[in-house]
C-alpha positions as CSV (number, residue, x, y, z in Angstrom):
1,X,47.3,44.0,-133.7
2,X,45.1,40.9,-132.3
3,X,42.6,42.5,-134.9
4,X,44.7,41.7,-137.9
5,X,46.0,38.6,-136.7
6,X,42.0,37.3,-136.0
7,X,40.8,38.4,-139.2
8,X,43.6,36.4,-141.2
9,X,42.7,33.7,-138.9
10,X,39.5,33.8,-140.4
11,X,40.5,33.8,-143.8
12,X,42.9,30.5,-143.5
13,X,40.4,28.7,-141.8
14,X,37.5,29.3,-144.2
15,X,39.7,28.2,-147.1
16,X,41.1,25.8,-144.9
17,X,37.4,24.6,-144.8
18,X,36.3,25.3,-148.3
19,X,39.1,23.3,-149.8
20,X,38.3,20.3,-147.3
21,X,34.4,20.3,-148.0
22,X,34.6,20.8,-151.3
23,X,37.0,17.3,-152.3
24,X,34.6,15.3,-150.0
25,X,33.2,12.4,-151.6
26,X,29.7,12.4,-152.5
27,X,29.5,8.5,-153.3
28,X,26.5,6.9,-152.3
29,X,27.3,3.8,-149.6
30,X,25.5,0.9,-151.0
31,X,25.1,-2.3,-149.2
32,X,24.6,-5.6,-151.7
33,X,23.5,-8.9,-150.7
34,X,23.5,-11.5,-153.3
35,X,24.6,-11.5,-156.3
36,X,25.8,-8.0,-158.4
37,X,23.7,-7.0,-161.2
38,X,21.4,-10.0,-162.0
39,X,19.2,-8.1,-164.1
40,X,22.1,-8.1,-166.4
41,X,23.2,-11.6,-165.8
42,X,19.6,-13.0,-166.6
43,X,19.9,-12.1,-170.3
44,X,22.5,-14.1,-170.5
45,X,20.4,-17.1,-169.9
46,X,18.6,-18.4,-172.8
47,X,15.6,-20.8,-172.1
48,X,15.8,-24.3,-173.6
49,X,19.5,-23.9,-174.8
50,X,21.3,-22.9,-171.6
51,X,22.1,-25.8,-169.6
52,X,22.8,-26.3,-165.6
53,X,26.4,-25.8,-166.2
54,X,26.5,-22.6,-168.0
55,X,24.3,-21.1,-165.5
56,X,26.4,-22.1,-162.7
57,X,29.1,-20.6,-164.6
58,X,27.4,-17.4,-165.0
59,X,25.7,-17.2,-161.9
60,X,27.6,-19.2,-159.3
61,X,25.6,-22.0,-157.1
62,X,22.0,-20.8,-156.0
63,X,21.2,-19.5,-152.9
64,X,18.3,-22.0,-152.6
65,X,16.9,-24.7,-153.9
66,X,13.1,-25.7,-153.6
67,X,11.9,-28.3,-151.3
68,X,10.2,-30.0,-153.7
69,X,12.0,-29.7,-156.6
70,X,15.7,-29.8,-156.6
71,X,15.5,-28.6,-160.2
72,X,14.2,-25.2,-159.0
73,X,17.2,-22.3,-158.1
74,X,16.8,-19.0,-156.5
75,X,18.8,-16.9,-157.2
76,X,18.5,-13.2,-155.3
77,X,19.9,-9.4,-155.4
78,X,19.7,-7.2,-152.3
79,X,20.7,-3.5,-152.8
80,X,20.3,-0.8,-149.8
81,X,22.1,2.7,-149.4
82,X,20.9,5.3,-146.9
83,X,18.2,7.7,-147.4
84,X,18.6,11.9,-147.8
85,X,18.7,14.0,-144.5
86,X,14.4,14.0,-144.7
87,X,14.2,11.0,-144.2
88,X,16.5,10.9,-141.3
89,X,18.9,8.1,-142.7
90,X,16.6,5.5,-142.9
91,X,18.0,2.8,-145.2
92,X,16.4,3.0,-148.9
93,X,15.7,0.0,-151.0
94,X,17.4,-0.1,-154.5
95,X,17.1,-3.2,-155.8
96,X,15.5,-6.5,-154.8
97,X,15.5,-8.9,-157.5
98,X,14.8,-12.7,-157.3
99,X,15.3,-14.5,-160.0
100,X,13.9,-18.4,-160.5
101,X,15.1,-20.6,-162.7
102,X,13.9,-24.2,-163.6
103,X,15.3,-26.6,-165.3
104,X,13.7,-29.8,-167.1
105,X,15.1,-33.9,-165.9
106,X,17.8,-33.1,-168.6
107,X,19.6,-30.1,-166.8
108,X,18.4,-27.9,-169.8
109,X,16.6,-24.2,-168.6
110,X,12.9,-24.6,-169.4
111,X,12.0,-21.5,-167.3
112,X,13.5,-18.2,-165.6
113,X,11.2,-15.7,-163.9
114,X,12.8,-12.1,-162.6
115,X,10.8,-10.8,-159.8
116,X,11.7,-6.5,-159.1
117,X,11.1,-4.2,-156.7
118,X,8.1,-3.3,-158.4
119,X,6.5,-6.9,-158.1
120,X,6.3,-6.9,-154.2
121,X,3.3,-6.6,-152.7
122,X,2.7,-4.6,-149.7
123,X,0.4,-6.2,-147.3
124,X,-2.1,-4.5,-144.7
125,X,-2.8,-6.6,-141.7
126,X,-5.8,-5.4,-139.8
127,X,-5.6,-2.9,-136.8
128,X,-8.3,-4.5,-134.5
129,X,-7.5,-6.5,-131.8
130,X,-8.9,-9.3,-130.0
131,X,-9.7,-8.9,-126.4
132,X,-9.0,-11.5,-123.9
133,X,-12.0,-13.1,-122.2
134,X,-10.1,-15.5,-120.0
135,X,-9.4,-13.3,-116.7
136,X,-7.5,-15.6,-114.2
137,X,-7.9,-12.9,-110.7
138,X,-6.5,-9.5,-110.0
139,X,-2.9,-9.6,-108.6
140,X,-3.4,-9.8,-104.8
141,X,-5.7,-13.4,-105.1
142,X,-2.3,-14.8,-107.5
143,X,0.1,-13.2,-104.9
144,X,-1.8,-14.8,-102.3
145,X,-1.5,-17.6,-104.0
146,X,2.2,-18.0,-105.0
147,X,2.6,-17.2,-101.4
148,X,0.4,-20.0,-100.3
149,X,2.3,-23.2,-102.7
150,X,5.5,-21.9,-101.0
151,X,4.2,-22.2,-97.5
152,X,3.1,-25.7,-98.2
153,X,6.0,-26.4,-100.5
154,X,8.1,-27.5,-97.3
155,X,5.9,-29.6,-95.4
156,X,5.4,-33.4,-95.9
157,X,2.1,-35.0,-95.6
158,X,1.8,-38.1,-93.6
């Protein structure tokens, strides 16, 4: 009897299962920073007939401004989701778009650059390290000496 009771056990709980697993979301979780889809937005722009307004109507305020010339805007896109089971979850980079945008003394767009993904460039710093010529005593000599400054820390000299 506990025989026929296990094995529809079995049965309910692997359509039980099936029918959970199976309406699961797949979705990708994407994290954004910046502003959505600027690729698309930066057609929108058209050099020497868009002026300061329309962009911040399109694009909102910048995320900076350059030091030295406050007719320069940065605007940027930030788009991370994580990675497939081989590569242990490690966050993958979808997007990173910056776009730059300056304008002329008249508020009218004389220039807009889109940097990708693809335009980053990957530096290699140099593995060799620089060894330290200064040696200033082994432990015992700076013990010895810590232990000295407090001994005379106390005492007044006349």
């Amino acid at each position: 009897m506990s025989f026929v009771k296990s094995k529809h056990f079995i049965v309910l709980l692997t359509v039980f299962l099936s029918f959970f697993l199976t309406h699961c979301q797949n979705n990708k979780v994407v994290k954004s920073h910046g502003i959505f889809y600027l690729e698309n937005r930066d057609k929108l722009l058209k050099v020497n007939d868009t002026n300061i307004n329309d962009v911040i109507e399109i694009l909102g305020q910048p995320h900076t401004k350059s030091l030295k010339d406050n007719n320069t805007w940065l605007y940027i896109e930030r788009t991370r989701t994580r990675g497939k089971m081989t590569k242990l979850g490690k966050n993958v980079l979808l997007n990173n778009n910056v776009l730059v945008i300056k304008f002329n003394d008249y508020g009218i767009l004389e220039e807009k650059i889109l940097y990708n993904k693809e335009d980053m460039n990957e530096y290699k710093f140099a593995e060799a390290t620089t060894e330290n010529v200064i040696v200033r005593g082994g432990f015992l000599e700076s013990f010895l000496a810590s232990i000295r400054e407090k001994m005379y820390a106390g005492k007044r000299w006349i």
